[in-house]
One Martini backbone bead per residue (centre of mass of N, CA, C, O) as a GRO file, in nm:
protein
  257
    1UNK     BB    1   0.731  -0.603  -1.918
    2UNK     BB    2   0.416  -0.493  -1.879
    3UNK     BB    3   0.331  -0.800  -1.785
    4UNK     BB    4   0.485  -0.815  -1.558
    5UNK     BB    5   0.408  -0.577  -1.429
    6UNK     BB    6   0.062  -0.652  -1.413
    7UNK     BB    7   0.124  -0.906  -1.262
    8UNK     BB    8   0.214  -0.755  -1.002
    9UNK     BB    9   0.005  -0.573  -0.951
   10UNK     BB   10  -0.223  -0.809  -0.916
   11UNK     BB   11  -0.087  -0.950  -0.679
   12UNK     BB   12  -0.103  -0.720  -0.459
   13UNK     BB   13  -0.411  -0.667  -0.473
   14UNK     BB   14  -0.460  -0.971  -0.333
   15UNK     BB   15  -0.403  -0.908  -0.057
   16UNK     BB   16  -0.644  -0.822   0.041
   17UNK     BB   17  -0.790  -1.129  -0.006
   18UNK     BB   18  -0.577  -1.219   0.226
   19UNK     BB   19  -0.691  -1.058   0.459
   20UNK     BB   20  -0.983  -1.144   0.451
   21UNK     BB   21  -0.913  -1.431   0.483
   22UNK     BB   22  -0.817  -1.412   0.770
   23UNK     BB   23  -1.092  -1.269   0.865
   24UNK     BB   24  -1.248  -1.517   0.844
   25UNK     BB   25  -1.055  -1.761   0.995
   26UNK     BB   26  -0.908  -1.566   1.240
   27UNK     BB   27  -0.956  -1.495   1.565
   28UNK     BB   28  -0.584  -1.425   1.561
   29UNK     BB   29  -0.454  -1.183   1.367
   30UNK     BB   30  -0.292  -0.947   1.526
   31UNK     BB   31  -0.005  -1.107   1.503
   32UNK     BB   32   0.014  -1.095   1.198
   33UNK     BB   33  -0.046  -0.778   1.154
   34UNK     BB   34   0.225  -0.701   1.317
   35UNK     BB   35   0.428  -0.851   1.142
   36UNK     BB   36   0.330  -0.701   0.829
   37UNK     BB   37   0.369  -0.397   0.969
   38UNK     BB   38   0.661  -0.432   1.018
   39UNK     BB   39   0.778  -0.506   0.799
   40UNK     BB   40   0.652  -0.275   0.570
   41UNK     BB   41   0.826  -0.068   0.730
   42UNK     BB   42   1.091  -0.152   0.690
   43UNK     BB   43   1.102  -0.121   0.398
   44UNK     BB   44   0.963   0.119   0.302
   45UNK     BB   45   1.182   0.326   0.470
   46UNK     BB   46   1.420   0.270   0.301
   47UNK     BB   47   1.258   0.285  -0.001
   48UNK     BB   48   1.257   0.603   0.004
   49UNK     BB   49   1.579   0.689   0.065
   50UNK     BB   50   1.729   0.478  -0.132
   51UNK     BB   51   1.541   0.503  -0.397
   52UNK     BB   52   1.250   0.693  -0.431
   53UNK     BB   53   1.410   0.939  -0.452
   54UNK     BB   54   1.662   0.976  -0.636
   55UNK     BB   55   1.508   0.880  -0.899
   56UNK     BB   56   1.321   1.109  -0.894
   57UNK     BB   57   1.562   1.334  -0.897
   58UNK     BB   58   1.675   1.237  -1.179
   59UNK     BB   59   1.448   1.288  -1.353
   60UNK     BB   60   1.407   1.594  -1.313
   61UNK     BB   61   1.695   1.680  -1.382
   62UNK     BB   62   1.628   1.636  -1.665
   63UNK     BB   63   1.304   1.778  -1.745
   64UNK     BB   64   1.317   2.022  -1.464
   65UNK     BB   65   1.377   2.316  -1.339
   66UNK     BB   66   1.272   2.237  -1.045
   67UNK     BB   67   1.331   1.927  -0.893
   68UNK     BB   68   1.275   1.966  -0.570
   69UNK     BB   69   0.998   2.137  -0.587
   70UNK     BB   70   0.844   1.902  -0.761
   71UNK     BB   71   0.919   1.672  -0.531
   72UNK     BB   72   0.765   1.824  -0.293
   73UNK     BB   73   0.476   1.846  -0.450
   74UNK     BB   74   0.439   1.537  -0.540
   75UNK     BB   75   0.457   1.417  -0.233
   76UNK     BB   76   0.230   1.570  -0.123
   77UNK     BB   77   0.010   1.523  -0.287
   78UNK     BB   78   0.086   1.194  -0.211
   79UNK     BB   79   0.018   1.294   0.095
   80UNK     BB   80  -0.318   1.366   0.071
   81UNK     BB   81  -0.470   1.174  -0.102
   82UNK     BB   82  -0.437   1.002   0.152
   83UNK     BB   83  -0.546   1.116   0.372
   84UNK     BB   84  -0.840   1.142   0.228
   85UNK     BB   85  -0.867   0.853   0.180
   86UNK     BB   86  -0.814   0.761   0.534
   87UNK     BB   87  -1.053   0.947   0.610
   88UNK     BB   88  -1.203   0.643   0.485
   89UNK     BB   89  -1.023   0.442   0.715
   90UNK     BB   90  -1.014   0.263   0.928
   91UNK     BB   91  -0.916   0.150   1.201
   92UNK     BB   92  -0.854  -0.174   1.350
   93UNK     BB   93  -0.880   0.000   1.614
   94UNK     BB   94  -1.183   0.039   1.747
   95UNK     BB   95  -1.377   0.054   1.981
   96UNK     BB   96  -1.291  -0.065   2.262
   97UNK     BB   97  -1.482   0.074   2.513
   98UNK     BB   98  -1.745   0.056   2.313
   99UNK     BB   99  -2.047  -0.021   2.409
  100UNK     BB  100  -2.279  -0.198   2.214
  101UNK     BB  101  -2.510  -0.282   2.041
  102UNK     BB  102  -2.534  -0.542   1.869
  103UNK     BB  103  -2.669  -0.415   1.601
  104UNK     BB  104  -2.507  -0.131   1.641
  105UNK     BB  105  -2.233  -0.257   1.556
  106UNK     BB  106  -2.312  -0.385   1.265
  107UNK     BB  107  -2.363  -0.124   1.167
  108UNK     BB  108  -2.084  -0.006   1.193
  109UNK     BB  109  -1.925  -0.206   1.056
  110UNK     BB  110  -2.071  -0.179   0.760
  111UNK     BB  111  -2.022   0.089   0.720
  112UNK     BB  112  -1.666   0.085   0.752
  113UNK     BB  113  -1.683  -0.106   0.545
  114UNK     BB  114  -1.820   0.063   0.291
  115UNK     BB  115  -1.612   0.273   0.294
  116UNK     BB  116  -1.354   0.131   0.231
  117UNK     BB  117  -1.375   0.030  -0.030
  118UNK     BB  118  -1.434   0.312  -0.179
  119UNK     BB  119  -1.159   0.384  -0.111
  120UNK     BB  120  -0.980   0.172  -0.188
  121UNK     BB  121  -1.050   0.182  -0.520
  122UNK     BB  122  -0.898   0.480  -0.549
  123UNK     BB  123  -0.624   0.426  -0.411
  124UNK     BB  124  -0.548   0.139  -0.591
  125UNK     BB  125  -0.543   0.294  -0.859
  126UNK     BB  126  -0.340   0.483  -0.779
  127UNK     BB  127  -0.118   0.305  -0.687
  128UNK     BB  128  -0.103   0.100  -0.966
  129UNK     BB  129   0.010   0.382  -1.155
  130UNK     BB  130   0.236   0.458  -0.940
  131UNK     BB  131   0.382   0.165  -0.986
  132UNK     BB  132   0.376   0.130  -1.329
  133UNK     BB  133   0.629   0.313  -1.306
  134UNK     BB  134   0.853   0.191  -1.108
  135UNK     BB  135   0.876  -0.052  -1.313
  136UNK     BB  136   0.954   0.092  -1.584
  137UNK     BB  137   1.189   0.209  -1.455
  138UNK     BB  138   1.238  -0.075  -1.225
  139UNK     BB  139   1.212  -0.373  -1.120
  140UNK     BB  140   1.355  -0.388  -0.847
  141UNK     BB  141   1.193  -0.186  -0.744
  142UNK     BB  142   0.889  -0.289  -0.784
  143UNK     BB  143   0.907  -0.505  -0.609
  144UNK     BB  144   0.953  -0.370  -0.346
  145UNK     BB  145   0.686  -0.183  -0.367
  146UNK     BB  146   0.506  -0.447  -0.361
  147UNK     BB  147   0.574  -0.542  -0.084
  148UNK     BB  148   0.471  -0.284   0.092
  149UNK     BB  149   0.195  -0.277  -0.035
  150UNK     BB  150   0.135  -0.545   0.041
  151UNK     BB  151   0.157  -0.592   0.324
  152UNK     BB  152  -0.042  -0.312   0.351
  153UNK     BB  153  -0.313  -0.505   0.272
  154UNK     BB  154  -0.379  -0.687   0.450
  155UNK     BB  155  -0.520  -0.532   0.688
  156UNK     BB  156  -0.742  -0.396   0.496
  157UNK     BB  157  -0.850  -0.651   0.448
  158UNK     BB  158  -0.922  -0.740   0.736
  159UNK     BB  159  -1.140  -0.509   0.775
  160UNK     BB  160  -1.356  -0.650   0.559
  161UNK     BB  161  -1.348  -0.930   0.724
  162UNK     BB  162  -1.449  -0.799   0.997
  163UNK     BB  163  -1.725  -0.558   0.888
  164UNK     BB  164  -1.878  -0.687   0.664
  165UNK     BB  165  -2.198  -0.746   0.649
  166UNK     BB  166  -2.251  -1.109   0.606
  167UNK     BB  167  -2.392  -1.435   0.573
  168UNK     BB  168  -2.186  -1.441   0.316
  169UNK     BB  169  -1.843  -1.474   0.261
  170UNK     BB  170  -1.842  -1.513  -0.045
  171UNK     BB  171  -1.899  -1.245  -0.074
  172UNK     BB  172  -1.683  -1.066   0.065
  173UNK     BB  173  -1.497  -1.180  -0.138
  174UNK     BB  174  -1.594  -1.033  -0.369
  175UNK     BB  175  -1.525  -0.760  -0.307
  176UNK     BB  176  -1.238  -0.772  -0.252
  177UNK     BB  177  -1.164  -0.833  -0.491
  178UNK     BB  178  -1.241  -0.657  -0.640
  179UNK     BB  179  -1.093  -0.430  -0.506
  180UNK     BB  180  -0.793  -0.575  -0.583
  181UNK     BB  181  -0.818  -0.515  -0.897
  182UNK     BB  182  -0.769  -0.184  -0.923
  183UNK     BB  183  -0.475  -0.201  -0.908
  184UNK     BB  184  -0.447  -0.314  -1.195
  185UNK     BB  185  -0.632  -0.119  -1.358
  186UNK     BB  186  -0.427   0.095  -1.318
  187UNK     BB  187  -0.197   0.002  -1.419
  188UNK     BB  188  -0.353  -0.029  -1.717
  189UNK     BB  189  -0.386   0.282  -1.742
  190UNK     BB  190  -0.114   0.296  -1.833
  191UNK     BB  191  -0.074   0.092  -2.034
  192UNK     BB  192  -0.245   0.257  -2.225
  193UNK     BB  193  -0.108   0.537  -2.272
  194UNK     BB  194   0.185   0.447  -2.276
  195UNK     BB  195   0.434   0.630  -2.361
  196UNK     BB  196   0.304   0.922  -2.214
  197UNK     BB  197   0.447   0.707  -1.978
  198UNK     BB  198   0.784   0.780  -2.023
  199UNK     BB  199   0.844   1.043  -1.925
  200UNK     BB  200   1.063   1.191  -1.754
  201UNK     BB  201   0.824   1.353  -1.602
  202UNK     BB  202   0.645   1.132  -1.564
  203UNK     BB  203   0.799   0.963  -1.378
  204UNK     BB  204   0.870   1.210  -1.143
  205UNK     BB  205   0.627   1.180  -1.052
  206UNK     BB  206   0.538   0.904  -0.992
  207UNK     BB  207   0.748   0.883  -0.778
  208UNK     BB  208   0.661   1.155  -0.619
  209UNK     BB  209   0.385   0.990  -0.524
  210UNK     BB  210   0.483   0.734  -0.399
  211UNK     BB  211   0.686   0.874  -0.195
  212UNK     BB  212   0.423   1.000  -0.053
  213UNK     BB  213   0.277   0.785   0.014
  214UNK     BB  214   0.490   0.591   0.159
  215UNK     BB  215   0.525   0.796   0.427
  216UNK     BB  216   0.256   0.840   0.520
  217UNK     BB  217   0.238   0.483   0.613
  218UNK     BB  218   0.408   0.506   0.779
  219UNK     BB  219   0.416   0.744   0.949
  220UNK     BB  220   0.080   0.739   1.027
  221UNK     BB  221   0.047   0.415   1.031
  222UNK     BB  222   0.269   0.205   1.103
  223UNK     BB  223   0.435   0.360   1.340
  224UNK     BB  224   0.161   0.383   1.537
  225UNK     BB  225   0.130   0.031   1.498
  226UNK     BB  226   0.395  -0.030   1.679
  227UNK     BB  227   0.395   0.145   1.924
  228UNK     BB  228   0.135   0.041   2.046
  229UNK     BB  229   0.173  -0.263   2.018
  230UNK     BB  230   0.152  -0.566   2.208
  231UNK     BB  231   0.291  -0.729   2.001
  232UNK     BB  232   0.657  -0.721   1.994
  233UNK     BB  233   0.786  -0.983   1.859
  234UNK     BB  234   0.673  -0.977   1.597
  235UNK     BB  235   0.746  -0.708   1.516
  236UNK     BB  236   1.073  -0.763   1.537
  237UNK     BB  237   1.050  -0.964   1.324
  238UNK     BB  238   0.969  -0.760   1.095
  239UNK     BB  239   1.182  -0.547   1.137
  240UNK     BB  240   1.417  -0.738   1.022
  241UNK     BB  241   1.291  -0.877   0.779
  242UNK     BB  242   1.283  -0.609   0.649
  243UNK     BB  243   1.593  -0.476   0.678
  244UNK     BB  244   1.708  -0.753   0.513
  245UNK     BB  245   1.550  -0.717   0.237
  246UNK     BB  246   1.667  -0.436   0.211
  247UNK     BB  247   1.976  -0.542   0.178
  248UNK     BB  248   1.887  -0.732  -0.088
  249UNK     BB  249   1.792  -0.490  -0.268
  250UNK     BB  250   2.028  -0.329  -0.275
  251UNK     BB  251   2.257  -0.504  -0.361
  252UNK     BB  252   2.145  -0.605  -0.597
  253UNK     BB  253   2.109  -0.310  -0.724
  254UNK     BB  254   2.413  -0.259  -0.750
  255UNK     BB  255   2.429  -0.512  -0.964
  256UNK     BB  256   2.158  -0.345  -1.144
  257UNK     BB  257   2.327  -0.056  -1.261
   0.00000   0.00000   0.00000
């Protein structure tokens, strides 16, 4: 099971690098940006009020004294985490009115590639921690949360495979590469304290900041990132097809509780 678990977070954090990937090799990336961060936003807010809501609150109230209190504390927590996280990576349409010279752009790209990387690392540890409370919790359940996390990833790598400035590419991609280990290492974290990450107030506390977490990034990021989009048919693509994968996730879930 913890095999299995470490290996869901291994690959999702490798979406970075497939994003990174996109960022190299696709001068018109923003139609696929578009449908992954559609596809993200249905899993993810689904996935938030069907599935990580409840199991949060059912553990806390085994638990804890006030588990509304505790999972309302550690979701704020987790979307605050992200919030302070994500005000050092910036959005992937930034400057697009403004005009620099050649060398100011590539030196402002560089900057916000570094600067992202930085950020990714802390995001992605925090992450794999708190993905890999949520496989030991329920493996259907985390393969969810990797899906809504993973497809929120190709972005992000897409931001370092546009922005960081090297005159060769195989750097980009190692240090992409880096970036998504992190989030491994994260989940690894856990499973190194072992038992101590089983215990059911550690578990609720574990899925309410994952909630917090993802509530975020919907709220915050892909809603904002859909309403704004020009690619409209690729987003109503991603958001059916994220919707559709919702309720075989339900089904599923019905059959395996």
């Amino acid at each position: 099971m913890e095999f299995l678990s470490l290996l869901l977070i291994l690959i999702l954090g490798l979406f970075i690098l497939l994003g990174t990937f996109i960022g190299l090799k696709t001068k018109n990336s923003e139609k696929f940006v578009s449908f992954s961060l559609a596809l993200a936003f249905g899993v993810m807010s689904g996935l938030s009020i069907l599935e990580l809501f409840p199991e949060a609150i059912e553990h806390l109230e085994e638990s804890v004294t006030h588990p509304f209190l505790t999972l309302l504390l550690f979701t704020s927590i987790g979307m605050i985490l992200l919030k302070l996280l994500h005000h050092f990576i910036p959005h992937h349409a930034h400057d697009e009115g403004i005009k620099h010279t050649k060398k100011e752009h590539i030196k402002h790209l560089n900057h916000i590639g570094i600067i992202s990387s930085i950020a990714l690392v802390l995001h992605n540890l925090i992450e794999g921690m708190a993905i890999f409370g949520t496989i030991t919790n329920s493996i259907q359940m985390g393969i969810f949360v990797g899906i809504g996390v993973g497809l929120h990833n190709i972005p992000m790598g897409i931001v370092i495979g546009s922005t960081l400035e090297t005159e060769h590419p195989k750097r980009k991609l190692w240090i992409s590469f880096l970036i998504s280990i992190s989030t491994f290492l994260g989940g690894l974290m856990m499973f190194l304290l072992g038992d101590w990450t089983n215990q059911t107030w550690i578990l609720g506390i574990l899925l309410s900041i994952t909630l917090g977490m993802i509530l975020y990034i919907t709220l915050f990021e892909l809603l904002e990132q859909i309403i704004h989009t020009k690619n409209k048919k690729e987003t109503y693509y991603g958001l059916l097809i994220g919707i559709i994968t919702l309720f075989i996730s339900i089904f599923i879930g019905g059959h395996h509780h």
